[in-house]
N, C-alpha and C positions, 0 to 999 in steps of 0.2 A: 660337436661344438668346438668351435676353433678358441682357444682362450684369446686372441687378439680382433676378433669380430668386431667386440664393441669399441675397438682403435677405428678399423675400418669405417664403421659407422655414425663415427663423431665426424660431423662435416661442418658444424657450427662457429666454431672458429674458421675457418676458409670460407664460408659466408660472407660473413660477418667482415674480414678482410677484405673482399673484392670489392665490398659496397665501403672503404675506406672508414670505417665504422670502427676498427681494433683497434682501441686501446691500451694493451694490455703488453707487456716484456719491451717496450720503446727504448731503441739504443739510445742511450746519450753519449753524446760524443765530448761533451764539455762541461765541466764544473765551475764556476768563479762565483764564488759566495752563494746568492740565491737568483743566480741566471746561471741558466742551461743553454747547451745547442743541440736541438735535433737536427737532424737533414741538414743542418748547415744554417739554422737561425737561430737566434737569442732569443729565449722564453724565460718570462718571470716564475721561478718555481713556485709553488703554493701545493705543493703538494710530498712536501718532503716531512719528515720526523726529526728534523735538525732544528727543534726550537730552540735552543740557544748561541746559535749561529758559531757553532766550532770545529765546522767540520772540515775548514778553510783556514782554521786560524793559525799563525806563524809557529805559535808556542806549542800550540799539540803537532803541530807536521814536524818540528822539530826534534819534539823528543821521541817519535813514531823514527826520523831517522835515522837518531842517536841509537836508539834499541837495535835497529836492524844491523849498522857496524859493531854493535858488542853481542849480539847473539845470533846474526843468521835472520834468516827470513820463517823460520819456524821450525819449531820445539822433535818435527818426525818422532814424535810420541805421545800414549797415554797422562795424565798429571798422575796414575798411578803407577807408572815404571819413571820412566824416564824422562818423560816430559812436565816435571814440575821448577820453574826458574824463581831464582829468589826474587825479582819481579812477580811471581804470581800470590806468592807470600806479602810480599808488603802489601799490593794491591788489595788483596782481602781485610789486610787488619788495617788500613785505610778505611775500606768500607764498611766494616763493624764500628767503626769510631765514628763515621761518618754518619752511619745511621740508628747509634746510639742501641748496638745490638752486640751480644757477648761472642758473636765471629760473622765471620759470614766466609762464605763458596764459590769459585769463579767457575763457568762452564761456559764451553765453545759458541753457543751460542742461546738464545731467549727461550727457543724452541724447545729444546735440550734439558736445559733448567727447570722449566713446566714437568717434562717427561718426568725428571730424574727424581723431582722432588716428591711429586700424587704419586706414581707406580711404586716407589720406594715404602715411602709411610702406609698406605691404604692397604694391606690382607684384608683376608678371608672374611675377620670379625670385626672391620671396619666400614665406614658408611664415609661416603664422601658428598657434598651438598652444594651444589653450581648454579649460581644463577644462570638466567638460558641463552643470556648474550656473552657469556666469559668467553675470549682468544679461542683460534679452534687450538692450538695447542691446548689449553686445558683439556679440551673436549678427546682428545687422543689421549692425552695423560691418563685421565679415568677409564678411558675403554681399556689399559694397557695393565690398570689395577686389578685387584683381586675382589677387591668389595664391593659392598652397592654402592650404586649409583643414583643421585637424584636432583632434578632440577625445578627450582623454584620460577616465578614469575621473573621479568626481567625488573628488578629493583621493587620489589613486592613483599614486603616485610612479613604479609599477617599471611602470605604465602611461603613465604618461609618458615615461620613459625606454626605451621599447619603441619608442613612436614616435614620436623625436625622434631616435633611432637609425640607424633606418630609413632619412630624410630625407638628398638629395644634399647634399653636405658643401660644394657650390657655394651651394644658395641660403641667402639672409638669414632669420633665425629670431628669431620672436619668439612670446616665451611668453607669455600675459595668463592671469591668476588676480583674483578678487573676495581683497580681503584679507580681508573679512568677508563672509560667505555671507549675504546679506539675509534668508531662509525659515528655513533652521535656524539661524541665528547660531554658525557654525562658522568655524575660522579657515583658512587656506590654510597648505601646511606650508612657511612661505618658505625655512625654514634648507633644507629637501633641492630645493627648485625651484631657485634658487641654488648649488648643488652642480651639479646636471644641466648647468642653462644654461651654468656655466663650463667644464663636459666635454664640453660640443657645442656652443660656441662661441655662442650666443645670448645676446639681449636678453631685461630682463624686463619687462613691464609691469605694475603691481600699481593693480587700483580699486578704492583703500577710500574708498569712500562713506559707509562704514558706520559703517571705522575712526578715519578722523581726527578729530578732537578727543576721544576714547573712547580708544584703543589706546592703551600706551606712556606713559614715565612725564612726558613734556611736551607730550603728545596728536598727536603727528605721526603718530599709526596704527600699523598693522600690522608694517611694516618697523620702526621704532622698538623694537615690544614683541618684536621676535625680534631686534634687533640687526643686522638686516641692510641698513641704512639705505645703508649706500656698495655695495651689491652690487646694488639693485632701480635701473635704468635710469629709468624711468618711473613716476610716481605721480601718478594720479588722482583726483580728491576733489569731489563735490558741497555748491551751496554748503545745500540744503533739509533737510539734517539739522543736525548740530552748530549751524551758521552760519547758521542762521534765516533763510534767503534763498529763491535762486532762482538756478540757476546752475553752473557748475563750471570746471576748472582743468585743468590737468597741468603739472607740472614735471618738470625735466630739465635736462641739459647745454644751454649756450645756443645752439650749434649747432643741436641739431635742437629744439631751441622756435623757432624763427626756420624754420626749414622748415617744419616745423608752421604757423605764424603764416602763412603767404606762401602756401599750398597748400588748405589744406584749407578745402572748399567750405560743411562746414556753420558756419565762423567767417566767412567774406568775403562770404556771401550771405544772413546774416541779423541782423538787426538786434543792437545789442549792450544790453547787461544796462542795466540803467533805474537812475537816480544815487540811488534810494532801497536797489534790493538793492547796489550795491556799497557804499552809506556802511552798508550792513548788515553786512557780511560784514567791516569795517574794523573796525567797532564790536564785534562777534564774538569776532573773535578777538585785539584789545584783551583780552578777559577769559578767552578760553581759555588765553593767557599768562600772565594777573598772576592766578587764583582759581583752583587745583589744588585745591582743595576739593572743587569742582563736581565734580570727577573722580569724588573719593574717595567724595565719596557714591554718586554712580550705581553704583558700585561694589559700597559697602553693600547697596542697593536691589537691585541683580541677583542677591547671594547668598542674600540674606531670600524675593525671591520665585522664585527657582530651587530654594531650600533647601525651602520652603514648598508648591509644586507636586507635587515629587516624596514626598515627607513623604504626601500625599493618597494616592498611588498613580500620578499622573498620565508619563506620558512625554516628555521634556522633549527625547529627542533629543540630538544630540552638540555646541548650543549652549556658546560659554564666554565669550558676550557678552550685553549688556544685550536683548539679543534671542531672545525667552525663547518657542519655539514648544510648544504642547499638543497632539500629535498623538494625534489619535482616529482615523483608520483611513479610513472611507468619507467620501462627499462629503455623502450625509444627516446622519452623524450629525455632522460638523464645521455642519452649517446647521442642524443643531438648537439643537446648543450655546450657537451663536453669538446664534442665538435667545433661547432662554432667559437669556444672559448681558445682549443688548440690554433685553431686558423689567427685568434687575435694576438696572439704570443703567449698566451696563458697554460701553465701545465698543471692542470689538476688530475685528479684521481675518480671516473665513475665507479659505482656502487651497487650492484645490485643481489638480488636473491639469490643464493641463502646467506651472503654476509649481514644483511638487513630484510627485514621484512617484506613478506610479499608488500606490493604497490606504495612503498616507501624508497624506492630508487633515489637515489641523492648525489650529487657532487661534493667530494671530501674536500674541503680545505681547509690546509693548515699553516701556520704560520713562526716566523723567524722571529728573534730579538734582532736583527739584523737587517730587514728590510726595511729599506726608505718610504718615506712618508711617499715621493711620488711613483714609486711601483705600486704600492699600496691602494692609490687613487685612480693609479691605472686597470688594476684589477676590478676597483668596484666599477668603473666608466664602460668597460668591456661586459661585467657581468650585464649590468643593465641593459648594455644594448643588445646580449644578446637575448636576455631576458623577454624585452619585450619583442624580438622579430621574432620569438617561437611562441609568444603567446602567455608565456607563464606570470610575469607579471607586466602589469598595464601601464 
């Protein structure tokens, strides 16, 4: 048996391509705010994680090239030898301030962070508890652990507490939830996960990737907008949404950020975040602080085109964030769509199996504080028409 057979044997993608159907690694050749160029035309993006439109902004490019003439284009080390800059220090105690937690940890990347935080904390005589839609990083974090492993329904509480119940009352438990469901833009029920965890003795972990700078009325996320900010143990956050970076965090008691810091392999054996995304993420959230506007708008923007979607016919799903999915059913007709929507300037995101459910295929979109009321009008005008030439709505 050849180990590269099943390379050989993947023809799915070169299918899929020839019939101009691929989706999927699209060079963009051009960024200006929330229009792209593919091939050489301007598309309205709607499918980006730059909800508070800074990924263009003067003040973050600025200090991303301030950093780069005072330190180099990156750190050529671990944060555990020599790759640690006084920029990666203030950035942290920034973010423990920020999110009302006693430190917090910067790591290379979102992915990383998941890794570094479950494989760290979870041995032998631990149990770890996922709901069944959490990031596939979680989903790697735990295979990477020592402990059990176990997953609840997707946002199914009296499923959770079934089997969290169950588990010996000796080992360590810890719960992790997406605070924002990245596919459906749904929230996690923090007020009753928080109930559960404090009835069976467990930790929580919450990754809002999704949530923070979005969620809650001073963008701290998830936990904020449920008020459960002194109950949730642990909170995760990447810096390539909100924060117009590259990168991610966790905050926490400063106890175990400091065991965290000291242990976990995917922070001490990989090089650390480059002095342009940290002066990015500084610069960031500088303005997710002082411009609550930013908020208020995306806000606007989420109910105009969630309001707008559905209004058509379209199924929006149990979304109640700026992350607005169209689910059409099979995986053709999500590649049709997505199709037809490319051809009209539109750059969205197809969806299918296993990031969502069998025959829940869906077109992802998501949206700016930044974008204009008339790209806005132009994407629902587009959707509809493409809507009704493929039959999905009437």
């Amino acid at each position: 048996m050849n180990i590269f057979d099943k390379c050989y044997n993947f023809t799915r993608a070169e299918e899929v391509q020839e019939l101009g159907m691929y989706p999927y690694f699209t060079p963009i050749q051009e960024v200006v705010g929330n229009k792209v160029k593919v091939d050489g035309r301007e598309m309205i993006m709607v499918g980006s994680n730059n909800y508070l439109g800074l990924l263009d902004n003067p003040r973050v490019m600025k200090a991303a090239q301030d950093a780069v003439d005072r330190y180099g284009v990156a750190t050529c080390g671990s944060r555990f030898l020599n790759g640690t800059l006084d920029i990666h220090i203030e950035l942290e105690e920034r973010l423990a301030k920020f999110m009302k937690k006693e430190a917090a940890l910067a790591f290379s990347t979102g992915f990383q962070t998941n890794q570094g935080i479950i494989s760290t904390l979870i041995g032998r005589s631990d149990a770890v508890i996922t709901d069944r839609m959490v990031h596939a990083s979680i989903i790697d974090a735990c295979r990477l652990s020592y402990g059990d492993i176990h997953k609840f329904k997707h946002n199914d509480m009296d499923d959770l507490e079934r089997i969290i119940s169950s588990l010996n009352n000796d080992l360590g438990k810890l719960i992790v939830v997406d605070g924002v469901f990245s596919m459906e833009g749904d929230l996690a029920d923090l007020p009753k996960v928080v109930e559960i965890a404090k009835k069976y003795n467990a930790k929580i972990m919450v990754d809002d990737a999704h949530g923070i700078g979005v969620m809650g009325k001073n963008g701290r996320g998830t936990s904020e907008h449920f008020g459960v900010e002194d109950d949730v143990d642990l909170v995760m956050g990447t810096f390539s949404k909100s924060f117009a970076s590259l990168g991610g965090f966790v905050a926490g008691e400063k106890k175990v950020i400091s065991y965290i810091k000291h242990f976990a392999r995917s922070l001490i054996f990989s090089a650390s975040i480059t002095p342009a995304s940290v002066a990015t993420v500084i610069a960031t959230l500088d303005i997710i602080e002082s411009e609550p506007e930013r908020r208020e708008r995306l806000w606007k923007i989420t109910e105009k085109m969630k309001t707008g979607f559905q209004a058509m016919g379209y199924n929006t799903g149990p979304t109640e964030t700026p992350i607005i999915p169209v689910i059409v059913g099979n995986d053709e007709l999500a590649f049709m769509l997505w199709k037809l929507l490319r051809e009209t300037g539109i750059f969205t995101n197809p969806v299918i199996y296993p990031a969502v459910p069998k025959d829940q295929s869906l077109i992802r979109t998501s949206y700016s504080a930044t974008h204009s009321d008339e790209d806005l009008d132009f994407v629902l005008q587009s959707f509809e028409k493409c809507g009704k030439q493929l039959g999905i709505i009437k």
